[in-house]
VOVEXVO-853730 format. One line per field, with one value per residue (C-alpha): residue number from 1; residue in three letters; y negated, x negated, z. Coordinates in nm, 2 decimals. Example, Ala and Ser with C-alpha at 12.3 -4.5 7.8 and 13.67 -1.06 7.14 Angstrom:
num	(1, 2)
residuo	(ALA, SER)
c2	(0.45, 0.11)
c1	(-1.23, -1.37)
c3	(0.78, 0.71)
***
This chain:
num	(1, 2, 3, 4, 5, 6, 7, 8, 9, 10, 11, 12, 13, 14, 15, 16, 17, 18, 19, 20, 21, 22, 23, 24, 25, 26, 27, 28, 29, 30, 31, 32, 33, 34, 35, 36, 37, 38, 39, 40, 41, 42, 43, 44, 45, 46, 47, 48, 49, 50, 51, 52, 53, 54, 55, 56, 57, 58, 59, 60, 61, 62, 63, 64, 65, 66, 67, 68, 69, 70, 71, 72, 73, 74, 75, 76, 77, 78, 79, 80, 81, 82, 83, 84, 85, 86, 87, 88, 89, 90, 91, 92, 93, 94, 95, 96, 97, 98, 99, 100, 101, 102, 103, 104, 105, 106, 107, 108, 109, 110, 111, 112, 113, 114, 115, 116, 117, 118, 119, 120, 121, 122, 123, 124, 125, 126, 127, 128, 129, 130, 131, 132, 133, 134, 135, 136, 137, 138, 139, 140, 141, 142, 143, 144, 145, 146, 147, 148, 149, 150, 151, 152, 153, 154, 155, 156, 157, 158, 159, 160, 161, 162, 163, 164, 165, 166, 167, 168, 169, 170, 171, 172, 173, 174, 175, 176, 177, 178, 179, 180, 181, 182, 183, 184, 185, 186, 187, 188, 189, 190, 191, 192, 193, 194, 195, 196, 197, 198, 199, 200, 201, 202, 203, 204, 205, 206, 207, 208, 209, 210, 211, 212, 213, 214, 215, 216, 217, 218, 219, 220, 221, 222, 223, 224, 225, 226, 227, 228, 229, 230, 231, 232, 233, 234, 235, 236, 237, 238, 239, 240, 241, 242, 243, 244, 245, 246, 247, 248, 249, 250, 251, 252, 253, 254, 255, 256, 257, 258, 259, 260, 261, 262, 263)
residuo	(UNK, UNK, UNK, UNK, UNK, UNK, UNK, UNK, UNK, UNK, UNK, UNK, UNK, UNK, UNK, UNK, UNK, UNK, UNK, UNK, UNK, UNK, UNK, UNK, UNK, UNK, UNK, UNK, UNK, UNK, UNK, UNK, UNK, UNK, UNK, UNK, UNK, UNK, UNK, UNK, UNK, UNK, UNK, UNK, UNK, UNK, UNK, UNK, UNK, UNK, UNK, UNK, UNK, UNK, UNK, UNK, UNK, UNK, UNK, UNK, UNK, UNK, UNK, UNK, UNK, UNK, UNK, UNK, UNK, UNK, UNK, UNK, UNK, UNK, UNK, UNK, UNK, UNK, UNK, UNK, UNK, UNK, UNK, UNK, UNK, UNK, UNK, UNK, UNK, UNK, UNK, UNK, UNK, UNK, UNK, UNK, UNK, UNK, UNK, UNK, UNK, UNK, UNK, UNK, UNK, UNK, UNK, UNK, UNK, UNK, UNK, UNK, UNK, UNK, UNK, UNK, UNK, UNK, UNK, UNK, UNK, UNK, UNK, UNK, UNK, UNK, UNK, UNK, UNK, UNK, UNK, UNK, UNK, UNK, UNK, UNK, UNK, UNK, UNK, UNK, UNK, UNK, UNK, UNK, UNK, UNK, UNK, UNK, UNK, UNK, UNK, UNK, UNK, UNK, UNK, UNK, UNK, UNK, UNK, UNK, UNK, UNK, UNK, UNK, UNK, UNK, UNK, UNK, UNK, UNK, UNK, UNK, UNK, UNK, UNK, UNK, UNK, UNK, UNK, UNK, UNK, UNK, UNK, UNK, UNK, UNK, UNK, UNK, UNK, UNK, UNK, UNK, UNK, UNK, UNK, UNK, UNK, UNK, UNK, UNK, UNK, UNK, UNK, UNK, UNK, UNK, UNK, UNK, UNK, UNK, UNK, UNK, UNK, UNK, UNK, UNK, UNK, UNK, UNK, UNK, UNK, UNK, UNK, UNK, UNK, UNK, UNK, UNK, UNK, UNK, UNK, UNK, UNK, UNK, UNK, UNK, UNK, UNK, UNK, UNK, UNK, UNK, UNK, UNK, UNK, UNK, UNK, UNK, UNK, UNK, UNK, UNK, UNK, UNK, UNK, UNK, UNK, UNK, UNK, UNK, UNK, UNK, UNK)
c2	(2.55, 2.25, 2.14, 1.90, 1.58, 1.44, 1.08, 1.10, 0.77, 0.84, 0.58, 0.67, 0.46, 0.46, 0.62, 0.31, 0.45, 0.58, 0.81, 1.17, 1.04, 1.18, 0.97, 0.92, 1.28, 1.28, 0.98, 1.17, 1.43, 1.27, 1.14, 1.47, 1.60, 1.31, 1.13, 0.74, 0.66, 0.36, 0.29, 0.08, -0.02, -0.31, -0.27, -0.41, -0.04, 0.02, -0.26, -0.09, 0.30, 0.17, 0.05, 0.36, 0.56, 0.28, 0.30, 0.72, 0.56, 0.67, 0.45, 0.33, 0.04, -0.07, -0.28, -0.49, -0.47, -0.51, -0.22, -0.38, -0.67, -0.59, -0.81, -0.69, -0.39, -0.50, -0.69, -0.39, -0.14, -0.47, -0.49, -0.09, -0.08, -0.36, -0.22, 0.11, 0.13, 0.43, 0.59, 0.99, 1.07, 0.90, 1.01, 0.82, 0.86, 0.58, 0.72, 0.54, 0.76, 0.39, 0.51, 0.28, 0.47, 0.40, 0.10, -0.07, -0.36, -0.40, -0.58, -0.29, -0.03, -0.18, -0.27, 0.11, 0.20, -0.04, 0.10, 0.48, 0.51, 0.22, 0.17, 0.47, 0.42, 0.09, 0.20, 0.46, 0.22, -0.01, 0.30, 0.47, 0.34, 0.48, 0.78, 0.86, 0.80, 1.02, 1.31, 1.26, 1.35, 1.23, 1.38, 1.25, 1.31, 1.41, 1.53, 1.76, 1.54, 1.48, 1.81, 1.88, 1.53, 1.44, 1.24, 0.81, 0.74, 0.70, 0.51, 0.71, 1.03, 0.86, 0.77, 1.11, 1.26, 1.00, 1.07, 1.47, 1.31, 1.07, 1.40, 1.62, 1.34, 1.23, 1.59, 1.59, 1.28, 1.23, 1.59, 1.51, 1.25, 1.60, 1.40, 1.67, 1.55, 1.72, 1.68, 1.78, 1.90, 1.80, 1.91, 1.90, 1.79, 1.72, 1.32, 1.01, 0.90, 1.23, 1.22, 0.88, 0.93, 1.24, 1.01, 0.82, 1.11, 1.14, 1.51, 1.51, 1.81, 2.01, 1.88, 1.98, 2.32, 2.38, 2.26, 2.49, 2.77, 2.71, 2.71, 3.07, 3.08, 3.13, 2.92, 2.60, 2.25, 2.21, 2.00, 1.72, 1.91, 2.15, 1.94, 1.71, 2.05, 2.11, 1.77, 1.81, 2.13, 2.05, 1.73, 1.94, 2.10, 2.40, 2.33, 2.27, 2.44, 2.37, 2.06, 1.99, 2.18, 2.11, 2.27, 2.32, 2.25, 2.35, 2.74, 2.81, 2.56, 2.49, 2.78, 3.10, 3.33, 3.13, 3.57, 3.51, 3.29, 3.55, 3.61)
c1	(1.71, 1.78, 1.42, 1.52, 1.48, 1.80, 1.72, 1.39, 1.24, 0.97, 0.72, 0.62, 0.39, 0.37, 0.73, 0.87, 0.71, 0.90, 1.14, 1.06, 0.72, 0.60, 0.69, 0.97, 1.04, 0.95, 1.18, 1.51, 1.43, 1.38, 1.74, 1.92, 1.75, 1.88, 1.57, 1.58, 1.27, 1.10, 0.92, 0.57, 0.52, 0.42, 0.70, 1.05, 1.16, 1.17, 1.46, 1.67, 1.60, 1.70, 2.01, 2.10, 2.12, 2.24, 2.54, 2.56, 2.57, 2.23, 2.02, 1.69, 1.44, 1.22, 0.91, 0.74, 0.38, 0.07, -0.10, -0.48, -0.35, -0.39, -0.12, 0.11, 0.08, 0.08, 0.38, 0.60, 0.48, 0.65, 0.94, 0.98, 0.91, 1.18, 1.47, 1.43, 1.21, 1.05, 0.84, 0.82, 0.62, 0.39, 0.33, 0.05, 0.13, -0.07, -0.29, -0.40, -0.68, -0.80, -1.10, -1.35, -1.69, -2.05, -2.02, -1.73, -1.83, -1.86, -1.56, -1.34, -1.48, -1.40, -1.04, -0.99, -1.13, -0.87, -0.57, -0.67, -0.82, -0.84, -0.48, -0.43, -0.60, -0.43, -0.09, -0.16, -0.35, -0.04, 0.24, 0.00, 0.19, 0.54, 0.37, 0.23, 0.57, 0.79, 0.45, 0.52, 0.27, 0.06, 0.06, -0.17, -0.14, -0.47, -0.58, -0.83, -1.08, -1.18, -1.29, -1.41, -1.47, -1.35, -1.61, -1.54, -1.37, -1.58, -1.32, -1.06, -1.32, -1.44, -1.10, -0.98, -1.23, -1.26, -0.90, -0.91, -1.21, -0.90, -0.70, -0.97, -1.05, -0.71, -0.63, -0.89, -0.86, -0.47, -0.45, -0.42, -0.09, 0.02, 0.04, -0.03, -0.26, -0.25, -0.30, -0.16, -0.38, -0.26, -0.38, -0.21, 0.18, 0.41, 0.50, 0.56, 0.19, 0.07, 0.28, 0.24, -0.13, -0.14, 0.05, -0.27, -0.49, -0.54, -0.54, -0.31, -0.01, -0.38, -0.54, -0.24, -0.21, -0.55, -0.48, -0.19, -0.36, -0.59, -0.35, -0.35, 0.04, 0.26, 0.06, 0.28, 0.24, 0.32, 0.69, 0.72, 0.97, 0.76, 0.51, 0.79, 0.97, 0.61, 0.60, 0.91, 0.83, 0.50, 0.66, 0.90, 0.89, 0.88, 0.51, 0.49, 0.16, -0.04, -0.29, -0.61, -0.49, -0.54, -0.29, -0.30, -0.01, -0.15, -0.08, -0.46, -0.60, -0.84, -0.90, -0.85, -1.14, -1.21, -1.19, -0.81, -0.85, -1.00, -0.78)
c3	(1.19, 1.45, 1.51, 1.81, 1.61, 1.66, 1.83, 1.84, 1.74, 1.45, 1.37, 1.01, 0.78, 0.40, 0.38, 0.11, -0.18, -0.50, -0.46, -0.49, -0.33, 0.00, 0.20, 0.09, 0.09, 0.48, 0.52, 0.39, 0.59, 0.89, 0.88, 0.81, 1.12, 1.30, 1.40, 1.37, 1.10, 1.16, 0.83, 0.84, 0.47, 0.27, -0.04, -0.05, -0.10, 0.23, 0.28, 0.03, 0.22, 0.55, 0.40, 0.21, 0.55, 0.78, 0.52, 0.58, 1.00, 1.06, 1.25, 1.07, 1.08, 0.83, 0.91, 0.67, 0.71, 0.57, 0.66, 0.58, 0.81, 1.21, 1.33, 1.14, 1.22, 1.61, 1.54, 1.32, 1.63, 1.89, 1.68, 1.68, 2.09, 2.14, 1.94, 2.07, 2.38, 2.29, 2.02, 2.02, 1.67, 1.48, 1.17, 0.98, 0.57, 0.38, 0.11, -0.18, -0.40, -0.52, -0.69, -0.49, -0.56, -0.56, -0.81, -0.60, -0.41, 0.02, 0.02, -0.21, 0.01, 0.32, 0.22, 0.12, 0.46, 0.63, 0.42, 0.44, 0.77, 1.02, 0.94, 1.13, 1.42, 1.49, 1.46, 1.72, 1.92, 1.92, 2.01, 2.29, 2.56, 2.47, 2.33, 2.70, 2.84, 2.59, 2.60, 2.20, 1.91, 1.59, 1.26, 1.01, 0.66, 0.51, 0.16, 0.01, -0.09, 0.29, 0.32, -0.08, -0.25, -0.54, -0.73, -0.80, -0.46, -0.21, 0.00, 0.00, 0.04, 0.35, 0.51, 0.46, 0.61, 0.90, 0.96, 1.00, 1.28, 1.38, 1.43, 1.63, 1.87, 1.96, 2.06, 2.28, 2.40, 2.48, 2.59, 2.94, 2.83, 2.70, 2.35, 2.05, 1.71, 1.43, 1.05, 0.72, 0.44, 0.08, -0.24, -0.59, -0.52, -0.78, -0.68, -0.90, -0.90, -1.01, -1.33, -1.36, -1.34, -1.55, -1.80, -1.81, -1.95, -2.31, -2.27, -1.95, -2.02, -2.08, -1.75, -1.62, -1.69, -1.62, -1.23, -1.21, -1.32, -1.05, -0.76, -0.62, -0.49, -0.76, -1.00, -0.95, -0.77, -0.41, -0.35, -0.16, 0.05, 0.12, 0.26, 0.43, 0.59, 0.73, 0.87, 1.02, 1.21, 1.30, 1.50, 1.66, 1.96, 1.73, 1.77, 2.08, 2.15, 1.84, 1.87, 1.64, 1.35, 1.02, 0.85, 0.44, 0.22, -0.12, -0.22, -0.12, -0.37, -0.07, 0.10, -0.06, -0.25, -0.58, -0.74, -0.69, -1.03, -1.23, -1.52)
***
């Protein structure tokens, strides 16, 4: 399906991570629709991404950027805005679950708000003004534990939810710039940190299986393509009357009747 993508200058944050991550997922993506990503992330990654599709001749732009650090992010969304002159999508993908919790100190839990959440709001802040004039839209990546908690991560629990808030008061807000915000929903997917975190777990191919189990859609993690090919639509003027939404990515984990894992 042509989703309308092609040229379409996406601002996307987060999207230099390992590959087979997320973002990176989204990133790919991206180019075979023929948008132009402009990647806001902190690792050298990114550098190396850009170069692998300017190579293919698709156009690209990675931003180095401290995402904790508000004048970088001002200056990425500058560079972005003077290269291109417009910015049609924002899509907000940092998420670290960094385990800040209740024993964390001020300063740990404020840093994980800044990366999670407030990161967010200023790279949105900063690409308002081209957003009004191409009547683009926001999609923030959420998780899970903003709606269920988790337990040891208070941080990230807080940013989550604060950014489905994020998501419900831009779409009211910048409804009248015709700018849609809406959010996706992740629960267990299948990415380099999960394995590499399972790998941490004395008993992790157990743990493991007893997550699947519990996932009511075919008993099997979510993809990162799946969640990227939802992205991508959800962008698109494909979507172009859904604002607000939260919409779930996790074969009911969340939502559906808990009786569905009777065995």
């Amino acid at each position: 399906m042509d989703l309308g993508l092609k040229g379409k200058v996406v601002v996307i944050t987060g999207a230099a991570g390992l590959k087979g991550s997320i973002g990176e997922t989204i990133l790919q993506k991206l180019a075979e629709e023929g948008a132009i990503p402009a990647v806001i992330d902190r690792n050298d990654r990114g550098f190396a991404y850009v170069e692998e599709l300017q190579k293919k001749g698709i156009d690209a732009l990675f931003c180095k950027t401290d995402v904790t650090n508000p004048e970088q992010i001002e200056s990425a969304v500058q560079t972005i805005s003077k290269k291109y002159g417009r910015i049609d999508v924002v899509i907000n993908n940092v998420g670290v679950n960094d385990g800040v919790g209740l024993d964390a100190s001020y300063d740990d839990f404020m840093w994980s708000l800044k990366l999670n959440m407030v990161s967010y709001f200023l790279v949105v802040k900063h690409a308002l003004p081209l957003l009004k004039e191409s009547k683009g839209n926001i999609l923030n990546i959420g998780s899970k534990v903003g709606l269920t908690g988790q337990g040891g991560t208070s941080g990230y629990a807080a940013s989550k939810g604060g950014v489905l808030g994020l998501t419900r008061e831009w779409a009211v807000d910048l409804i009248k710039y015709n700018i849609r915000s809406n959010a996706i929903i992740i629960a267990e997917s299948w990415t380099p940190a999960y394995d590499a975190w399972i790998k941490t777990l004395e008993n992790g191919e157990e743990k493991l299986k007893s997550i699947v189990k519990k996932i009511p859609f075919e008993n099997r993690m979510t993809t990162p393509a799946e969640i990227a090919d939802q992205c991508l639509f959800t962008i698109s003027d494909k979507s172009s009357h859904t604002t607000g939404q939260f919409i779930t990515v996790d074969g009911g984990y969340v939502n559906l009747d808990r009786s569905l894992l009777t065995e």
